[in-house]
VODO-166544 format. One record per residue (C-alpha): x, y, z. Coordinates in Angstrom, 3 decimals. Layout:
         u         v         w
         X         Y         Z
...
END
This chain:
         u         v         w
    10.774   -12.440    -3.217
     7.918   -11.497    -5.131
     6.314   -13.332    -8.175
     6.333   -12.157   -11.419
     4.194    -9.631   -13.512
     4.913   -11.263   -16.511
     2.650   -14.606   -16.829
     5.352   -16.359   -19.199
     7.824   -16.079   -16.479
     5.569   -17.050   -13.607
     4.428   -20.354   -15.578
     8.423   -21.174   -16.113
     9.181   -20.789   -12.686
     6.081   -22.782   -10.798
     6.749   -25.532   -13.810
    10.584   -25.693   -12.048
     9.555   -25.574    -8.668
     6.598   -28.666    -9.081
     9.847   -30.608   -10.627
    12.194   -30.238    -8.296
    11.413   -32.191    -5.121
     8.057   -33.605    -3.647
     9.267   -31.290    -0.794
     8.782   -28.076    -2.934
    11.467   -25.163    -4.195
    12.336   -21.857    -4.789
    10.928   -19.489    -7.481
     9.354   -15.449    -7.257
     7.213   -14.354    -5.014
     4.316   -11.453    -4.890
     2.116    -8.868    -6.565
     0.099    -6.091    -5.154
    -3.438    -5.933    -5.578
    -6.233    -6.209    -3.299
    -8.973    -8.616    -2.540
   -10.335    -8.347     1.191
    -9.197    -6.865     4.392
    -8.151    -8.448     7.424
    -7.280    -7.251    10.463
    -4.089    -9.421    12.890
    -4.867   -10.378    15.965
    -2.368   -12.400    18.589
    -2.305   -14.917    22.054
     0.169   -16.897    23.268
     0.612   -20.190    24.414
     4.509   -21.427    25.907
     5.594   -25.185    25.013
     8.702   -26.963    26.762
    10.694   -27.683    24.644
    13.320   -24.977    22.897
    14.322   -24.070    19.224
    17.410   -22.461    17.763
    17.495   -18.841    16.919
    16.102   -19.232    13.489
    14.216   -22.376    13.906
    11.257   -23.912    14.022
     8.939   -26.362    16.001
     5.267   -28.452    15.697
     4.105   -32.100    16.683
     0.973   -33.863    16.164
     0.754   -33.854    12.340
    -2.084   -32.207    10.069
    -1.134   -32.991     6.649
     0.094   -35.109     4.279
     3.705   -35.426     3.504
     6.537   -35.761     6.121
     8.969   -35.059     3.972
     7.165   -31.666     3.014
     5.341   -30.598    -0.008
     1.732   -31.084    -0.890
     0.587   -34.015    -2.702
    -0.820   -31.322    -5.434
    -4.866   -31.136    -4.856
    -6.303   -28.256    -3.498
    -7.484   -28.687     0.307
   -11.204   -27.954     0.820
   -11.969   -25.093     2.980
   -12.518   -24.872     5.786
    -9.909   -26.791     7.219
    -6.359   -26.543     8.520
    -3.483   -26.665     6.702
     0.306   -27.613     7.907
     3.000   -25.005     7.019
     5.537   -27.879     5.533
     2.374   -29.210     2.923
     3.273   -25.999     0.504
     2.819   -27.308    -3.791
     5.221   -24.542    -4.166
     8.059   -22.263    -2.490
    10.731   -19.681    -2.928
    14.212   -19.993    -0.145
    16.976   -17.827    -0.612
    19.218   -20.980    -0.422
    19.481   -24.444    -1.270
    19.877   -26.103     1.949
    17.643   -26.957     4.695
    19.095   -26.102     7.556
    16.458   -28.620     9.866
    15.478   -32.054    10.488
    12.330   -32.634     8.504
    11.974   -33.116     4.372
    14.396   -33.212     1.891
    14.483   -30.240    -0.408
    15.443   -26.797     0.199
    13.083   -25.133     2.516
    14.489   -25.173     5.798
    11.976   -27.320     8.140
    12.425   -28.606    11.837
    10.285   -31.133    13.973
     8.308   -28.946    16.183
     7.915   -28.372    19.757
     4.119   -27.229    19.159
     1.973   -29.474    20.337
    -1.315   -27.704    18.842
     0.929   -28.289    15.187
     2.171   -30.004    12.592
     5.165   -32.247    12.981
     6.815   -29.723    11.030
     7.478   -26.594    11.379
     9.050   -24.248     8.565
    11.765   -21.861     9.586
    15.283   -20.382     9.109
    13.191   -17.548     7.171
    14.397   -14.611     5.312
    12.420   -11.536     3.664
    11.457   -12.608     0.840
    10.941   -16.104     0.935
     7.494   -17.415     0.415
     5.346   -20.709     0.480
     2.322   -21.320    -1.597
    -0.664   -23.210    -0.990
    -3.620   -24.954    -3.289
    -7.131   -24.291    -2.224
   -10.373   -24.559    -3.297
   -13.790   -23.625    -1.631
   -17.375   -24.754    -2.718
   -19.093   -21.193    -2.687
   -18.375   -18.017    -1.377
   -17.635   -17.333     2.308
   -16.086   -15.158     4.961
   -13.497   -16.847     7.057
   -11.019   -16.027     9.719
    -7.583   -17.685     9.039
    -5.662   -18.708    12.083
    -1.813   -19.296    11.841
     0.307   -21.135    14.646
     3.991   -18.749    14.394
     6.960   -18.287    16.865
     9.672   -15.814    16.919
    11.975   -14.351    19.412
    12.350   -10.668    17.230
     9.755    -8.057    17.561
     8.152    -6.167    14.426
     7.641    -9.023    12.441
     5.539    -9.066     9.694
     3.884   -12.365     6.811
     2.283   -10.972     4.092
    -0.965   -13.111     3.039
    -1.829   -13.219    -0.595
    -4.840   -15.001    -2.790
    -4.337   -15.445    -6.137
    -1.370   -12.367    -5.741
    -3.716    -9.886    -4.321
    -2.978    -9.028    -1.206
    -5.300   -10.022     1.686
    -4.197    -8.720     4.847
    -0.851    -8.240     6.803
     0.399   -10.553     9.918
     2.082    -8.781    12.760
     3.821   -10.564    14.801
     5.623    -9.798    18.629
     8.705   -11.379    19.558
     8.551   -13.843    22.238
    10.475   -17.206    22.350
    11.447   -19.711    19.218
     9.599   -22.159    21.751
     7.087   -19.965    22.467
     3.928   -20.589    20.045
     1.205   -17.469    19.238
    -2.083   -17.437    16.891
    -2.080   -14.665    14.680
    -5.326   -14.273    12.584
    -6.801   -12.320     9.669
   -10.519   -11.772    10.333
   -13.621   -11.267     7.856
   -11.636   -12.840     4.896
   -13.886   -13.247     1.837
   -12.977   -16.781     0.192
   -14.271   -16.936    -3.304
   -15.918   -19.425    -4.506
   -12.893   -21.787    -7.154
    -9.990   -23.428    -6.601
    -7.125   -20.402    -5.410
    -3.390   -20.152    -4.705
    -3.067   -19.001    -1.164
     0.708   -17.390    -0.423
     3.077   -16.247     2.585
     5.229   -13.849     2.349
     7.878   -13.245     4.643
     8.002    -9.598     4.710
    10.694   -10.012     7.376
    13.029   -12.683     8.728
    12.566   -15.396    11.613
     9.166   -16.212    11.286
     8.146   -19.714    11.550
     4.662   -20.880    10.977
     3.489   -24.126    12.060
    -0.349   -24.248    10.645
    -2.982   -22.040     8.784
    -6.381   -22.896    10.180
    -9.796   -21.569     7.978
   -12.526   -21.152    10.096
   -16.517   -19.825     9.169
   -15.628   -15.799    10.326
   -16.853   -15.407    13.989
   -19.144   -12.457    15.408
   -18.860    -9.023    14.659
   -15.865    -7.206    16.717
   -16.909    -3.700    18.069
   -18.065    -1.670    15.776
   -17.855     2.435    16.106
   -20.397     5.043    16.183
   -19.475     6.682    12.898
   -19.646     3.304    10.442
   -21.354    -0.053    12.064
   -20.359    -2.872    11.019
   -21.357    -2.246     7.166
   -21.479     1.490     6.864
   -25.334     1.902     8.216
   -24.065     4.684    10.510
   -21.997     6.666     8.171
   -23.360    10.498     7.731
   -21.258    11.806     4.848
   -21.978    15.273     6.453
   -19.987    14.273     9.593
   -16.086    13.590    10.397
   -16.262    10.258     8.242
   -15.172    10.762     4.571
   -15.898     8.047     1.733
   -12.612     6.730     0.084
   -13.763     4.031    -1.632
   -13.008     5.084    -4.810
    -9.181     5.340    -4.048
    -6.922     4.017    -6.297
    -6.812     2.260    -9.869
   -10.161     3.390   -12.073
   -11.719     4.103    -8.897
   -11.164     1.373    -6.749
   -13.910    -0.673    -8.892
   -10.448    -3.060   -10.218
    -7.744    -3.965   -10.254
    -4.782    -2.699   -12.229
    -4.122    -5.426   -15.071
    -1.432    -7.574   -15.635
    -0.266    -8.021   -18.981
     2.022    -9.829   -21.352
     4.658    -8.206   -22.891
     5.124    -6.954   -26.588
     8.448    -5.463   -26.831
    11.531    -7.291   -24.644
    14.857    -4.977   -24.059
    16.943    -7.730   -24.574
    16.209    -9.913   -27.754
    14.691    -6.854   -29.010
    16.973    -3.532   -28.194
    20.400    -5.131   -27.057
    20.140    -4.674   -23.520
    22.948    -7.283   -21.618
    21.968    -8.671   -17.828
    24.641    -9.878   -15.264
    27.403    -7.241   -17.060
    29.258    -4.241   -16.260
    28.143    -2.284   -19.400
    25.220     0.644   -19.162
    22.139    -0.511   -20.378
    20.716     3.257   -20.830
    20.699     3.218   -24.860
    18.840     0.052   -24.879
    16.150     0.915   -22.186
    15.442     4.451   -23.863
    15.123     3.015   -27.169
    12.768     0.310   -26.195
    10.706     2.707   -24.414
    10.891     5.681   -27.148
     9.135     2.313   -29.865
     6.272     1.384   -27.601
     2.903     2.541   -28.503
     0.066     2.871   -25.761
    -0.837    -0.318   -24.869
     2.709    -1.805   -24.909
     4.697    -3.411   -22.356
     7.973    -3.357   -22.503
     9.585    -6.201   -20.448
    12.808    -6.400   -18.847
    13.896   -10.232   -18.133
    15.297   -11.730   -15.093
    18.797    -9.812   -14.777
    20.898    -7.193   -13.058
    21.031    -4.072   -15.718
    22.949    -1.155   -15.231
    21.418     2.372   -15.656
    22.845     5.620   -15.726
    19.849     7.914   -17.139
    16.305     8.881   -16.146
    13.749     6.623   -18.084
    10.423     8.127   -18.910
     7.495     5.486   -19.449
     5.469     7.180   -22.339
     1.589     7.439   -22.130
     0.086     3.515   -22.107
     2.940     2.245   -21.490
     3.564    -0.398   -19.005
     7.600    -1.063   -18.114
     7.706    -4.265   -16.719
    10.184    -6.735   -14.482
    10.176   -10.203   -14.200
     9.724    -9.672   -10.493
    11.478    -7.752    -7.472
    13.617   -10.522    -6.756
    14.309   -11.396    -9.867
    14.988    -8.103   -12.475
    17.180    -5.539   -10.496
    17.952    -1.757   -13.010
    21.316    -0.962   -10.905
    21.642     2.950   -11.124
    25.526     3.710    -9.802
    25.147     7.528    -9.932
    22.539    10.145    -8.848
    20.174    12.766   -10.229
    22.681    15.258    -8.884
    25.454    14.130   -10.958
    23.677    12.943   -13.657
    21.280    15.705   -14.763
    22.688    18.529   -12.917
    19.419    19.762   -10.690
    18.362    20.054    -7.012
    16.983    16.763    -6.233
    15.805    16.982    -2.817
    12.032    17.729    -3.769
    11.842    16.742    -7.008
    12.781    14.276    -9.522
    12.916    10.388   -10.068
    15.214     7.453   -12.038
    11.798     7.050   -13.617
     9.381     9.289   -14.801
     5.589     8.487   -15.189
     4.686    11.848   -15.608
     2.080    13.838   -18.276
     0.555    16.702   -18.319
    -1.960    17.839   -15.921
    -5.452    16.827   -15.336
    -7.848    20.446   -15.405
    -9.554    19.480   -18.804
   -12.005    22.686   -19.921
   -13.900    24.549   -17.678
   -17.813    23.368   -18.164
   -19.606    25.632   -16.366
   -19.470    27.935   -12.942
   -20.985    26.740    -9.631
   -23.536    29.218    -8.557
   -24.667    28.431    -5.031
   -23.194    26.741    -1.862
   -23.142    23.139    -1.017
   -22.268    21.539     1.753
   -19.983    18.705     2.570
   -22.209    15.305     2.518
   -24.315    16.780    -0.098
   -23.944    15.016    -3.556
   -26.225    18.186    -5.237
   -24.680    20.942    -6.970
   -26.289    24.099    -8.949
   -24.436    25.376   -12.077
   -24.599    27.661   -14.304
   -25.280    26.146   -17.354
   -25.480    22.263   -18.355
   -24.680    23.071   -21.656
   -22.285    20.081   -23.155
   -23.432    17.803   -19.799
   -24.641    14.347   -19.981
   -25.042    11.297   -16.840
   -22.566     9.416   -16.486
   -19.882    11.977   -16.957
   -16.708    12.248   -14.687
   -16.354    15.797   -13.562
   -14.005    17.672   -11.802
   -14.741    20.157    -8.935
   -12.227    23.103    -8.584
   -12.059    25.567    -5.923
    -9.253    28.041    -5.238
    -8.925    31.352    -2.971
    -8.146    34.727    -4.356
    -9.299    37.709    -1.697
    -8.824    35.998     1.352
    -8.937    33.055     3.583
   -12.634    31.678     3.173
   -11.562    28.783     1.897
    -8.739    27.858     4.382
   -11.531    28.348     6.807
   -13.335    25.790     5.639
   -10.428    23.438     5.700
    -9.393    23.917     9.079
   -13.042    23.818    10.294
   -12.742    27.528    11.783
   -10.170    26.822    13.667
    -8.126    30.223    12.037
    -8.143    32.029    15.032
    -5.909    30.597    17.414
    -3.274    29.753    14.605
    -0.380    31.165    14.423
     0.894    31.372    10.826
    -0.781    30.191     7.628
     0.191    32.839     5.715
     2.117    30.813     3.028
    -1.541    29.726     1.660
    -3.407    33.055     1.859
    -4.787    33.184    -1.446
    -3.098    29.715    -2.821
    -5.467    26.712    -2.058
    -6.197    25.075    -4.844
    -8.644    22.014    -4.459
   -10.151    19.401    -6.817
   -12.710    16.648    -6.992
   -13.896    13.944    -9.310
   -17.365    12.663    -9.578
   -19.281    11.260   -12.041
   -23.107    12.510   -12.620
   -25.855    10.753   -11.977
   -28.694    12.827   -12.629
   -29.235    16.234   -13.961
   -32.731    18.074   -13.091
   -32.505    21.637   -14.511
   -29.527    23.266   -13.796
   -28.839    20.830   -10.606
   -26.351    18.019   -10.913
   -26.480    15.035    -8.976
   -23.103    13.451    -8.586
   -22.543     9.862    -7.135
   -19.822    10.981    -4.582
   -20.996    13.203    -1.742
   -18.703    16.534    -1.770
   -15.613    16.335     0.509
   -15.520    20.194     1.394
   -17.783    23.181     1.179
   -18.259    23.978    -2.191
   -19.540    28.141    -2.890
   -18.851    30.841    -5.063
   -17.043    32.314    -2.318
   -14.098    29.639    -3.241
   -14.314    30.106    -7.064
   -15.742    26.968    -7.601
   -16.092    25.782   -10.495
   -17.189    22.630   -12.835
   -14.307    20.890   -15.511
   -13.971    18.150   -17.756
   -11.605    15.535   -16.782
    -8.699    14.861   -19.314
    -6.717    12.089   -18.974
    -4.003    13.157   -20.707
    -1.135    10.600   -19.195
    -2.757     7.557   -18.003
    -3.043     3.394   -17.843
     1.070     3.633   -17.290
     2.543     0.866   -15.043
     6.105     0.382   -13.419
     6.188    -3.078   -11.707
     7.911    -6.124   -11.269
    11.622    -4.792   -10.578
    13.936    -3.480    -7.649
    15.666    -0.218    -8.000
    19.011    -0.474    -6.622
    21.197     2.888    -5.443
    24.782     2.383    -4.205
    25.727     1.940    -0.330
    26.271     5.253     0.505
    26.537     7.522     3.671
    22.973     9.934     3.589
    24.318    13.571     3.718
    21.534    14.846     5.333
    17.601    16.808     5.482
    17.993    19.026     2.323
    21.292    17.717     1.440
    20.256    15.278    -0.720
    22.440    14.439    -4.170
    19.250    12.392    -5.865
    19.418     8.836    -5.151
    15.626     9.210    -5.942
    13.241     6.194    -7.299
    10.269     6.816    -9.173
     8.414    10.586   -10.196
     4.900    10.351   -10.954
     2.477    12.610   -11.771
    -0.425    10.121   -13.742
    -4.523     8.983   -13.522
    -5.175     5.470   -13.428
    -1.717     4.420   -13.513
     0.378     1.562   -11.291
     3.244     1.079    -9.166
     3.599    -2.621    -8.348
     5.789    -5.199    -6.700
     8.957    -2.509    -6.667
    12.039    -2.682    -4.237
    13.714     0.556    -4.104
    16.833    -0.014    -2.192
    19.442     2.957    -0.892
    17.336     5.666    -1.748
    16.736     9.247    -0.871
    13.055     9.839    -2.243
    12.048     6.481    -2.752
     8.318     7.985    -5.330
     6.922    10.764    -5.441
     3.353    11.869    -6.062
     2.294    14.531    -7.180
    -0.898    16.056    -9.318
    -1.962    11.896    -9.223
    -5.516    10.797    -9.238
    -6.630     7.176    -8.770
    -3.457     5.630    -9.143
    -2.665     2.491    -7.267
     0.584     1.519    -5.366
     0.965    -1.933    -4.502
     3.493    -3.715    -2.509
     6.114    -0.889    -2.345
     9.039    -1.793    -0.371
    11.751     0.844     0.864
    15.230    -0.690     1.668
    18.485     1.243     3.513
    21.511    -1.046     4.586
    23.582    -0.117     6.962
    20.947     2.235     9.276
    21.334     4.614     6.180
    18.572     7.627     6.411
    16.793     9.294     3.201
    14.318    12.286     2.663
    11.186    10.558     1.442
     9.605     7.242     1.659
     6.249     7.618    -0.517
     5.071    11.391    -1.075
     2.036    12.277    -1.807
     1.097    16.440    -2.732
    -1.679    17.685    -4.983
    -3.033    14.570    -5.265
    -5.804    13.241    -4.576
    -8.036     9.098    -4.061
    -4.746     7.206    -4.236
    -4.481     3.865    -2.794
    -1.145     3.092    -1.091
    -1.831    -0.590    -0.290
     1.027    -3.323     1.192
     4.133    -1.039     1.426
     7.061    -1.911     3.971
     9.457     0.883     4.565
    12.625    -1.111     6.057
    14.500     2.262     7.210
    13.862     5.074     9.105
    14.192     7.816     7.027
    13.431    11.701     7.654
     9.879    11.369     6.600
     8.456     7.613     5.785
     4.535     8.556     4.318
     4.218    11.773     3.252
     0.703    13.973     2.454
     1.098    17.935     1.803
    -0.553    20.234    -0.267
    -4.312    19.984    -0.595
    -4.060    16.288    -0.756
    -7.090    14.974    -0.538
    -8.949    11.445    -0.364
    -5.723     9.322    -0.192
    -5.403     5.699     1.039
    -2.762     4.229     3.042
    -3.115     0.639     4.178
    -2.042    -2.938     4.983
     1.430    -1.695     5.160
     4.233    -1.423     7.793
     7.610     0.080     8.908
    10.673     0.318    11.342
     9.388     2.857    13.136
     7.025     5.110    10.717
     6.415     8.384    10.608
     2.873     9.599     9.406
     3.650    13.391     8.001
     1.251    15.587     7.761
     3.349    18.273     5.757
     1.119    20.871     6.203
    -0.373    22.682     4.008
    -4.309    22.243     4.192
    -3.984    18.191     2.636
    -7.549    16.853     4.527
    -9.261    13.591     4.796
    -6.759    10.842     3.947
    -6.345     7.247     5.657
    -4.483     5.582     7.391
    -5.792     2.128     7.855
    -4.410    -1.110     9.320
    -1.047    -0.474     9.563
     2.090    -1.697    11.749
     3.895     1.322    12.959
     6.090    -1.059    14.406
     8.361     0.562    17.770
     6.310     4.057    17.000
     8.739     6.300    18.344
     7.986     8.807    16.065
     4.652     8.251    14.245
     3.600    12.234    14.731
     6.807    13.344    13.268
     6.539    15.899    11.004
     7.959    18.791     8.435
     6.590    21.651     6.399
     7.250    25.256     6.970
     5.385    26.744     9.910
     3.792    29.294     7.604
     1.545    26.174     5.994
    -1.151    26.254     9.049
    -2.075    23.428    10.813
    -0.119    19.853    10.013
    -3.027    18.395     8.831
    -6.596    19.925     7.848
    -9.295    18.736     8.664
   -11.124    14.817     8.994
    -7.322    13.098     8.838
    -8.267     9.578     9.778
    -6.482     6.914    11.781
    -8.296     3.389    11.604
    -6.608     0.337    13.507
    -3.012     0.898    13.765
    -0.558    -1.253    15.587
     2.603    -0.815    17.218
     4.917    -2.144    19.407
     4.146     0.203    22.409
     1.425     2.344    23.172
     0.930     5.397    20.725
     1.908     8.661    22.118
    -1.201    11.351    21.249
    -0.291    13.741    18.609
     0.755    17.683    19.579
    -2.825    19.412    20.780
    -2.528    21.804    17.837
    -1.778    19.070    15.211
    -5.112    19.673    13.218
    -8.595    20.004    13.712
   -11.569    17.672    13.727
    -9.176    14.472    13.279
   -10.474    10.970    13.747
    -9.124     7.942    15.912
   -10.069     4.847    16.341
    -8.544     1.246    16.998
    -5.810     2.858    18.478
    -3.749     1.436    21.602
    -2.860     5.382    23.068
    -0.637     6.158    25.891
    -2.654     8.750    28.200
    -5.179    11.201    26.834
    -4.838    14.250    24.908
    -6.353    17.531    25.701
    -6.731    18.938    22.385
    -9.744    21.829    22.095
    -9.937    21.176    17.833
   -12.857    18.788    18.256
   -10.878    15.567    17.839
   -13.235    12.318    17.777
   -11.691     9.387    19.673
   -13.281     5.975    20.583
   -11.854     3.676    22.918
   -11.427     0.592    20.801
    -8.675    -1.385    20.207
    -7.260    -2.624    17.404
    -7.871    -6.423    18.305
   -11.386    -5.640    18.900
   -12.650    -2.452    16.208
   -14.960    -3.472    13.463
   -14.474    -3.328    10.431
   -10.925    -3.549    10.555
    -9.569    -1.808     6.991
   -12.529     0.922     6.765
   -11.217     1.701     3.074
   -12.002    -2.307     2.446
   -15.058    -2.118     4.106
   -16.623     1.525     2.266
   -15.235     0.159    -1.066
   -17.143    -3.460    -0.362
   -19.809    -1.878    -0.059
   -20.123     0.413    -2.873
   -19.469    -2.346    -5.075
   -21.736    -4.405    -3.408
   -19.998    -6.979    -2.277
   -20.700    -6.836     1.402
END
């Protein structure tokens, strides 16, 4: 379960849990955000004796309390910590279904001999543990767990101070049989921090955490070092370290709500009446800069909300707020859902602003100089917007498929239709040259129409977190049959999606004309093997982070990018069995970093009409991905001048579109989340 956006609420509940039992209790669980990367890593060692199917095991004791439960100070670090010495927990049940302490969470004496005397176990999804800790100044550190399970794809999600740090992924082995799983090149700072697991899946059990100074460098590639001091902007490499939330420089903010839709609007929890009226009214008073909070509850809705500009709508939590939405878009509004539409709607208008001025002569990709027209109206420190668009011919398609057009067989769906855009702000202006401080993603030249805009912000700072969205069980009709069990429809700049469950779904969001905007900790949820269209969908879009999403099903198409898509982040997440679609049409240079596809059976899986070109354009990037098996190699004609690396492949490919492939692994590549590691050091902070 996942802690709550709302501080009021998180206060009440880690008040109840320090109360209940020297052993620690249940309570919420996590937010998305981001801190540093980390990169999982696994050996294993086998100890005699056995555990039960959900148990747990550890000897030789690290900690404090027996009984389980921290004695409340923070632990210094470096140092190790034992699982069972949590100052605060959340379990799915009240009883403890081991031998060791006396409150809730379940806990067993262990068989690990490297461990605790405790081991915690009997874990569900959702449960989590939480940990004080303080360090004297700030540090990198590797953090070391002791786990067991005997289920593969298994995944702990490891949080400081509810920003997430990195993702644990765990094969199964034995109950008996004890692994180290580690996050590497964790930055630690300096204060006293809460440290959290969360179970992302069940039957995990963890015996010890053990904060180490970070070792040596792993193997670094050709194309970044170990801190960016090979990166060429010109080359294969792109720069997304301003994905996500204004620009990847912060986080998106949590704050405390001004308008409730129950004491204030009439909205009833826990009932069987439709809570549509109250919702829409709260939402219809708020002003930008409100937050409109819905409390711990089960509400029932039966129309599309639309979250007005500023607006922040706002749960008490996944596990704890649940909107219930019997019926779909189908039967509720009466319009072809399968592409389009959501139970909520962040969505504005778009983000063009005025044209400034016309680009008059050709840049090339890596350069961060462009030559306009006029710089009438200009000043530094602008945000701009580059757009480029083809109307007699193909040059620009060209360009985005590297000049691979000849051997193609059909892109005539985008002849004259790319449409392309890029933010920068300006740095210097000399004459009629701009500097911007982002080097240029693509070509730019007359020849494309290029020209400079304003940025307008027109729908922005809008946030959806804190809640599940729950569908009815049903039976999934089928690829285009869809009747609108759809989440969330965005179209925003610097907006949010955090800590959201979306559970039975079709289209669980969709993205489209987005910029910067931030998803964090997005879960997808299908009982019963149930299929659906769309995971997360991202189209005309471009620098958003997708950071810590789980996608429990396997649906037609888990992570989505199409149309022009450019710049996009996807990372620290996992899945079933995901698929990475590249959609076609011409979207170019997103990332996929540090992610589980756990059994990868069909991670080159794909859709789009076959008159979109290529499945991806060009500089698609693959950083340290996992899986449960080697990777099979994507089709030979899947896109040009794509980029692997920390990859475990089965065989080699013998594609002629000038892929670029290093043999590292993902145990061993350096750094391991290249988004973390550009964005670090932007800001500095390498």
């Amino acid at each position: 379960m996942r802690i709550s956006t709302a501080i009021t609420q998180f206060l009440i509940v880690i008040a109840t849990l320090i109360l209940a039992a020297c052993s620690g209790s249940g309570g919420g669980a996590n937010s998305g955000g981001s801190n540093t990367g980390a990169s999982s890593s696994s050996s294993s060692s086998s100890s005699s004796s056995s555990s039960s199917s959900s148990s747990n095991s550890s000897s030789s004791s690290t900690s404090s309390s027996s009984s389980g439960g921290s004695s409340g100070s923070a632990v210094s670090l470096p140092s190790t910590i034992a699982a069972m010495d949590f100052v605060a927990a959340y379990d799915t049940d009240n009883a403890n279904s081991g031998d060791c302490g006396n409150g809730p969470v379940d806990m067993q004496t262990s068989t690990d001999t490297q461990g605790a005397a405790c081991t915690v176990g009997w874990t569900k999804a959702g449960e989590w543990l939480a940990y004080d800790v303080s360090v004297a100044v700030t540090q990198k550190m590797d953090i070391v767990f002791r786990v067991a399970t005997n289920q593969n794809s298994r995944a702990l999600k490891v949080q400081l101070n509810n920003k997430t740090l990195g993702v644990l992924n765990v094969s199964g082995t034995a109950f008996d049989e004890w692994q180290t799983v580690s996050l590497k090149d964790i930055e630690i700072p300096a204060g006293t921090h809460q440290l959290k697991l969360v179970w992302m899946t069940e039957a995990i059990n963890v015996n010890t955490l053990s904060f180490t100074a970070h070792s040596a460098y792993g193997q670094t590639t050709n194309l970044w070092g170990s801190n960016g001091a090979e990166h060429d902007p010109s080359g294969v490499l792109s720069d997304w370290s301003y994905a996500g939330y204004h620009w990847g420089e912060e986080e998106p903010p949590v704050k405390s709500p001004t308008i409730n839709v129950v004491t204030d609007h009439g909205a009833t929890a826990n009932d069987d009446s439709d809570d549509s009226a109250a919702f829409i009214a709260a939402l219809a008073a708020a002003n930008s800069g409100d937050v409109v909070y819905v409390p711990e509850g089960r509400f029932i809705l039966t129309q599309v909300l639309s979250i007005p500009n500023g607006v922040v709508l706002q749960g008490a939590g996944s596990e704890l707020t649940t909107l219930y939405i019997p019926t779909n878009l189908n039967e509720a509004m009466g319009i072809d859902p399968s592409f389009t539409g959501g139970f909520i709607e962040m969505k504005g208008s778009s983000s063009d602003g005025s044209k400034l001025s016309t680009i008059t002569a050709a840049a090339a990709r890596g350069s961060n100089q462009i030559t306009v027209e006029s710089v009438a109206g200009l000043t530094v420190g602008d945000w701009v917007q580059i757009q480029q668009t083809d109307v007699d011919g193909n040059f620009l398609l060209e360009a985005l498929y590297a000049g691979y057009t000849a051997g193609l067989s059909d892109y005539s769906n985008l002849v004259n239709d790319a449409e392309l855009e890029f933010f920068s702000r300006i740095i210097n202006i000399s004459g009629n040259t701009l500097t911007l401080e982002r080097p240029l993603p693509i070509t730019v030249s007359p020849n494309y129409m290029a020209e400079l805009h304003s940025v307008s912000v027109a729908y922005g700072e809008v946030g959806f977190e804190g809640m599940t969205l729950e569908f009815p069980e049903t039976t999934y009709p089928g690829h285009f049959n869809e009747l609108g069990y759809n989440g969330i429809d965005m179209r925003a700049q610097h907006s949010w999606v955090r800590d959201v469950v979306v559970k039975n779904i079709d289209y669980g969001i969709n993205l489209r004309g987005s910029h910067f905007v931030s998803i964090l900790d997005f879960t997808v949820i299908n009982t019963n093997d149930r299929s659906g269209h769309h995971g997360i969908s991202v189209g005309s879009s471009t620098d958003c982070l997708i950071r810590g999403f789980d996608i429990q099903a396997e649906l037609v198409h888990d992570l989505t990018v199409e149309w022009y898509a450019y710049g996009n982040v996807f990372t620290q997440g996992r899945g079933k069995s995901i698929t990475l679609d590249h959609h076609r049409a011409a979207a170019y240079a997103n990332l996929f970093t540090q992610i589980d596809l756990g059994e990868a059976t069909r991670a080159w899986k794909t859709g789009g009409r076959s008159d979109r070109g290529y499945k991806t354009a060009v500089y698609s990037t693959f950083w340290n991905m996992t899986a449960e098996q080697p990777i099979d190699w994507p089709a030979n004609d899947f896109g040009p001048r794509m980029v692997f690396m920390g990859l475990t492949m089965d065989g080699s490919h013998s594609s002629v579109l000038d892929w670029v492939v290093e043999d590292i692994s993902a145990d061993d590549i350096y750094p391991p989340n290249l988004w973390l590691s550009q964005r670090e050091k932007r800001l500095g902070r390498q």
